[in-house]
N, C-alpha and C positions, 0 to 999 in steps of 0.2 A: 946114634940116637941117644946113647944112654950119655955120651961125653958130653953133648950137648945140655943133654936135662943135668946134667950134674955141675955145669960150671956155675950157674947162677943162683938156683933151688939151694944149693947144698953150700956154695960159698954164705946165702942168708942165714943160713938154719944157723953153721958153725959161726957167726957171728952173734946171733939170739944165744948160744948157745955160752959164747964167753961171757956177753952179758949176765944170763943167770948165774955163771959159776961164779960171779964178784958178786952179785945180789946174794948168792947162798955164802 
């Protein structure tokens, strides 16, 4: 269940998240 919730949710997030690291 958690593999499941973790491939999509968390591939988004670490995406948004490289975004912010170039905006910061």
């Amino acid at each position: 269940f958690f593999s499941i919730f973790s491939l999509v949710p968390l591939n988004f997030l670490i995406l948004k998240f490289d975004s912010f690291s170039i905006y910061l």
